[in-house]
C-alpha positions in Angstrom: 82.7 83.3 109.7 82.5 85.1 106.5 85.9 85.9 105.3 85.0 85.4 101.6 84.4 88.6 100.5 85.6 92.2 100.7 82.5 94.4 100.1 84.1 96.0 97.3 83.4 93.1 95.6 80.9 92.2 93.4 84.3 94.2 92.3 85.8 91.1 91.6 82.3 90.2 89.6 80.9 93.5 88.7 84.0 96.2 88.1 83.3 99.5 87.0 84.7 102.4 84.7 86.2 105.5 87.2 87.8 106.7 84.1 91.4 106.8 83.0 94.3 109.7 82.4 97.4 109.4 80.4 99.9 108.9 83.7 98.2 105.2 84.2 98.1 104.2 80.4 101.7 105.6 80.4 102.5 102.9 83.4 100.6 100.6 81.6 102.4 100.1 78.2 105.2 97.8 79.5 102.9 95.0 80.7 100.3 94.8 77.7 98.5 92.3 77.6 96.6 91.5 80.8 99.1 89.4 82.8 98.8 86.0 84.7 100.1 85.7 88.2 101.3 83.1 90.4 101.3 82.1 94.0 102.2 79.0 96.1 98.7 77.3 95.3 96.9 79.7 92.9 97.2 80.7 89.8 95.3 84.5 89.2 94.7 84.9 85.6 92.1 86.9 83.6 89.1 85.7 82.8 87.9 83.7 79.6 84.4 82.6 78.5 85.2 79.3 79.8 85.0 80.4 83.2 81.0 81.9 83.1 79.1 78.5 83.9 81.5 78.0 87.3 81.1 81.6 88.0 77.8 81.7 87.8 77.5 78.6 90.0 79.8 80.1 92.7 78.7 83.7 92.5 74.9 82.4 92.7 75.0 81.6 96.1 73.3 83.4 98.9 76.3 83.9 100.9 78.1 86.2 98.7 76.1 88.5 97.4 75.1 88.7 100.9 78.1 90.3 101.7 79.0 92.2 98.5 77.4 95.1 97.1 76.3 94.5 93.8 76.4 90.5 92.8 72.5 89.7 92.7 70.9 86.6 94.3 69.8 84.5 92.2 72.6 85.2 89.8 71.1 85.6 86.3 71.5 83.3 83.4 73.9 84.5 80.9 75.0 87.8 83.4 78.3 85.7 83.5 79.1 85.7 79.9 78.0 89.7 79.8 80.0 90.9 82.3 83.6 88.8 81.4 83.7 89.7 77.9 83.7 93.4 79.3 87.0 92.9 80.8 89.1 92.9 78.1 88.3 96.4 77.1 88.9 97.6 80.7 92.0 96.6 80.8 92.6 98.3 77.5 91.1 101.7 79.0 92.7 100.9 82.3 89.3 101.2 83.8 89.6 97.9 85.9 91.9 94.8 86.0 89.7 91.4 86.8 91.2 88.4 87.6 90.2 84.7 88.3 91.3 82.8 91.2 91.5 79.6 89.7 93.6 76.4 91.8 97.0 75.7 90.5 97.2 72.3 90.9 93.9 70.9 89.2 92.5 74.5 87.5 89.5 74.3 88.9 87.8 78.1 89.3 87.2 79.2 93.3 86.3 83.0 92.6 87.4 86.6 91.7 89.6 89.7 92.7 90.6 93.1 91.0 91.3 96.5 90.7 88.9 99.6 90.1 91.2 101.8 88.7 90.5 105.4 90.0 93.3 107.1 87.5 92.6 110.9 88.9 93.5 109.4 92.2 96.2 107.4 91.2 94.6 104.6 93.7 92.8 101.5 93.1 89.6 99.7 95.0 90.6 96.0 95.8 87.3 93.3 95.3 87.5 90.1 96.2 84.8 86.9 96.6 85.6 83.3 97.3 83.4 80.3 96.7 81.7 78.9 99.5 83.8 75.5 99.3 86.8 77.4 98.9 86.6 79.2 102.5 88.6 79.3 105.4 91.8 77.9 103.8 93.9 81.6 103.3 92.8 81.1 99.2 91.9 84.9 99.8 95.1 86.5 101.6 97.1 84.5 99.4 95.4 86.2 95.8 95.2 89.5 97.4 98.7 89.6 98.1 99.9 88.7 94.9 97.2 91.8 93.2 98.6 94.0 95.7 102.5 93.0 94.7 101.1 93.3 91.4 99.4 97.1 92.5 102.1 98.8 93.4 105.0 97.0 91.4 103.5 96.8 88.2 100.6 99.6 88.0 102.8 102.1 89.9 99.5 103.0 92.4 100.2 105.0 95.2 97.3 103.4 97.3 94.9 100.5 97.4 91.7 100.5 99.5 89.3 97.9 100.2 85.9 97.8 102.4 83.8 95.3 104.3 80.3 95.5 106.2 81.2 95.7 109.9 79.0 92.7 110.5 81.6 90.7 108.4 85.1 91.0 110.4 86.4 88.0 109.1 86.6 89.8 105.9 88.5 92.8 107.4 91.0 90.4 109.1 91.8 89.3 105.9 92.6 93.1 105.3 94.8 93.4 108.2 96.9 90.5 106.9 97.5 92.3 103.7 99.2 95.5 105.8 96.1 97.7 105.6 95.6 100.1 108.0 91.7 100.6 109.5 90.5 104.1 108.5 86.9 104.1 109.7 83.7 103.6 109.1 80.9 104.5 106.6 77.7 104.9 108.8 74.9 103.3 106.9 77.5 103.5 103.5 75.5 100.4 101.9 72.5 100.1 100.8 71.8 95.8 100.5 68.2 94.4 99.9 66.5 97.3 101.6 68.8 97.4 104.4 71.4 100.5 105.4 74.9 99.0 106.7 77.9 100.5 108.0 81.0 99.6 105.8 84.6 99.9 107.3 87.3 101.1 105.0 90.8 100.0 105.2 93.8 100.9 102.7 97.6 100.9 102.1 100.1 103.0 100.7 102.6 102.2 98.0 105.4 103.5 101.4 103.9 101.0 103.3 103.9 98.2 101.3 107.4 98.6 100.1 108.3 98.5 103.8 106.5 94.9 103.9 108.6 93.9 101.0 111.9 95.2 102.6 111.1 92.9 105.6 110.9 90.2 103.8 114.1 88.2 102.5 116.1 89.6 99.4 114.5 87.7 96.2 117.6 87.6 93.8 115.4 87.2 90.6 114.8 83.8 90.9 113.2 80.9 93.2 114.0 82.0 96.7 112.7 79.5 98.6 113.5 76.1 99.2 111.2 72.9 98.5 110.9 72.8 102.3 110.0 76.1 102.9 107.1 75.9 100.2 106.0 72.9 101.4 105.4 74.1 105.0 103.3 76.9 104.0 101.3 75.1 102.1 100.6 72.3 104.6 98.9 75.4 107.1 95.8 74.1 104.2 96.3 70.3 103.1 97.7 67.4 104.2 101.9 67.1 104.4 101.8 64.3 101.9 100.0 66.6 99.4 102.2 69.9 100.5 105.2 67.9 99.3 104.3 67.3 96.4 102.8 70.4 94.9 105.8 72.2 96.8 108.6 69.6 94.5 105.9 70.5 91.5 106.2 74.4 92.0 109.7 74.4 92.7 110.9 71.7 89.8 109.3 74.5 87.5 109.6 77.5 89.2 111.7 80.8 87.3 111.6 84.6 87.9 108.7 85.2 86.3 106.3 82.0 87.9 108.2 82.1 91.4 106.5 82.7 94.8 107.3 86.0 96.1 108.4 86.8 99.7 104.7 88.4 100.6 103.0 85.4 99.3 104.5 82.7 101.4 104.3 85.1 104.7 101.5 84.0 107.0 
């Protein structure tokens, strides 16, 4: 079960230029710099230096850039340092926004997700890729949603896409969890280590996900969920002693702008 990585995704590790126009930069100068985001158990932040030996490490294995397009195998040495000092100046162009999935409780780096800004479009390509350890525990859903929140609420995009090779599903269901709707299928759209494979494409509107927001309950600008509440969705992944605690730890310091959203505790 392969549910670590949306094809569009060496994305996460390899984003590149579409280009830019003034309507994006325009929705970009209210939230200059690059900003950090926050979810029940994650923190999503932009890279730093720091972050290229674990990167490296994580992205290096066989089992995601088997199911990404452009993450090589073995990952070269110093290809990490290369591509995250890039970042910065495609945020600036509004080219691509990268972020690292890093674990709020103890820091420690799992993986990447971000944007490839297609500005003509007014859209955006969502990557994604997940360390090998870090699998199977909704660590993926749970970033997504917050750089879809972050999508549509912040970059004003009127629609996100994503893709997957059809021999991954798990990666699609991920997808579906987000609100995406299936749109079909690229016959033979990838070309991986000699191989042609079909890619299925999924997306959402900025419509549909502010219908998903309006089903969720009102968030009045600050913490809208009790310690209880956190704690339960957090124990669908750890134990119930350690829920408790990181939900008292989240909510003891939780405030507008570091609270979990509606969408992000949602399963």
């Amino acid at each position: 079960m392969r549910a670590s990585a949306g094809l569009g995704n060496a994305d996460a590790c390899v984003l590149f230029p579409f280009g830019w126009d003034e309507r994006i930069v325009r929705r970009m100068t209210t939230i200059t710099p690059q900003p950090t985001l926050h979810t029940p158990r994650l923190t999503v932040r932009p890279y730093v230096l720091t972050d290229a030996p674990e990167l490296q490490r994580l992205a290096g294995a066989w089992e995601i850039a088997d199911t990404t397009k452009r993450i090589p195998h073995p990952y070269p040495d110093g290809a990490a340092d290369i591509w995250i000092a890039m970042q910065s100046d495609a945020w600036e162009t509004q080219t691509a926004a990268s972020f690292a999935i890093v674990d709020r409780a103890n820091n420690q780096y799992m993986g990447g997700i971000g944007l490839s800004i297609v500005s003509a479009t007014v859209s955006a390509e969502l990557g994604y890729w997940l360390g090998v350890p870090y699998w199977g525990r909704g660590y993926c859903t749970e970033a997504a949603r917050a750089i879809l929140s972050f999508a549509f609420d912040a970059l004003k995009l009127h629609r996100v896409a994503a893709n997957y090779l059809t021999r991954n599903p798990a990666s699609g269901r991920v997808m579906e969890k987000l609100g995406m709707q299936f749109e079909g299928v690229q016959r033979d759209g990838s070309l991986k280590w000699g191989k042609f494979e079909d890619i299925a494409v999924c997306a959402i509107l900025e419509a549909e996900w502010t219908q998903l927001s309006n089903d969720l309950p009102p968030d009045p600008g600050t913490f809208a969920f009790t310690e209880e509440e956190v704690a339960a969705a957090l124990a669908q992944s750890m134990s119930a002693h350690e829920a408790a605690a990181l939900a008292k730890d989240i909510c003891d310091g939780a405030d507008a702008s570091t609270a979990p959203s509606g969408d992000l505790l949602r399963r």
